[in-house]
N, C-alpha and C positions, 0 to 999 in steps of 0.2 A: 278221969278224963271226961270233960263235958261233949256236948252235941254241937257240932257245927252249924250256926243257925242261917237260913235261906240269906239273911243281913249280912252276917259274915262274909258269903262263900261272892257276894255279890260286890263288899267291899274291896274281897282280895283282887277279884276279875279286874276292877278297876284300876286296881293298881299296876297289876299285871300286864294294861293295855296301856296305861300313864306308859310305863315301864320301855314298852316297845310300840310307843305311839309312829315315831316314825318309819317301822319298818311294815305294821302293821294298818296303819289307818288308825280314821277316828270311829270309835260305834257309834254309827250311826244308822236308822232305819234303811237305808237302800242299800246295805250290807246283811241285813237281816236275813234275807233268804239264802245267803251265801253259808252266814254261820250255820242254818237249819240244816242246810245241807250235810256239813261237815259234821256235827250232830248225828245226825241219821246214820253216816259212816261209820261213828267212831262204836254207835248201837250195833253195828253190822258188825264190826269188829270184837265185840264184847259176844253178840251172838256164835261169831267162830269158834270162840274159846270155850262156849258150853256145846257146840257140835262137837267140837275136838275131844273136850275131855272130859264131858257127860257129867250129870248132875254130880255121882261121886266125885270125879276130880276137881271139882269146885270146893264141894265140902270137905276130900279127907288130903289130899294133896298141896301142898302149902308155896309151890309154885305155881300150879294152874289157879291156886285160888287169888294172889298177887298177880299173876296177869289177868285175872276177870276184873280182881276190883279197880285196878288202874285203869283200864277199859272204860269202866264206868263214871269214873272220875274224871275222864275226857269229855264221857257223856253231860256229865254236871257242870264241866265247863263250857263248854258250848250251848249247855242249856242259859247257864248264865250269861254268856253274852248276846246271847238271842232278847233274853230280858230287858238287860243294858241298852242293845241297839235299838228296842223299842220304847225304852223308860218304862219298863212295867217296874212296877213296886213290891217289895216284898207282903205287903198290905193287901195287893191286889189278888195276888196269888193265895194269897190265906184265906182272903174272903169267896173267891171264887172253889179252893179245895174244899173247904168247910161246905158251901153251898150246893155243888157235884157229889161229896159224900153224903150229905143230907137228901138228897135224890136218891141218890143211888142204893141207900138205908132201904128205900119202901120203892124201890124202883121193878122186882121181881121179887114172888115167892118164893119164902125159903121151904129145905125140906121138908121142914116141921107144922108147914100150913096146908 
């Protein structure tokens, strides 16, 4: 099984919104801060599920760890249409990740300095 790649997860969103265009709206930027929102929730959400059932139930429990990760998958979709409703590219985000971890590489001292 391959890796979901940011282009995929971004193509599905779209289709997803084609899908329920009319019940949903179009992505468009002055719905972006709405997605964000919903977003942040769905992160609150995923947070409940590691208060609830603590790092072991995430890692050895095979129901709490299916409702963390779906959780998260909420998270990645509304991450992605946060995207979408801004047009960011999956380009933009690589070069900007790449550019943050290159910072952030020589950003503080590790233990060993």
């Amino acid at each position: 099984m391959k890796d979901l790649s940011l282009s995929e997860m971004l193509d599905m969103q779209r289709k997803l919104h084609e899908h329920y265009r009319a019940r949903w709206g179009e992505l468009v930027p002055g719905l972006g801060k709405e997605l964000m929102l919903w977003m942040m929730a769905e992160a609150g959400e995923a947070a409940q599920v590691i208060k609830k059932q603590g790092d072991e139930g995430i890692l050895m429990d095979e129901a709490a760890r299916s409702h963390f990760v779906e959780e998260m998958c909420d998270v990645l979709m509304y991450f992605g249409d946060v995207l979408l409703a801004y047009s960011v590219t999956p380009e933009e985000i690589r070069d900007a990740y790449i550019q943050k971890y290159e910072r952030n590489m020589t950003r503080w001292p590790t233990v060993n300095q």
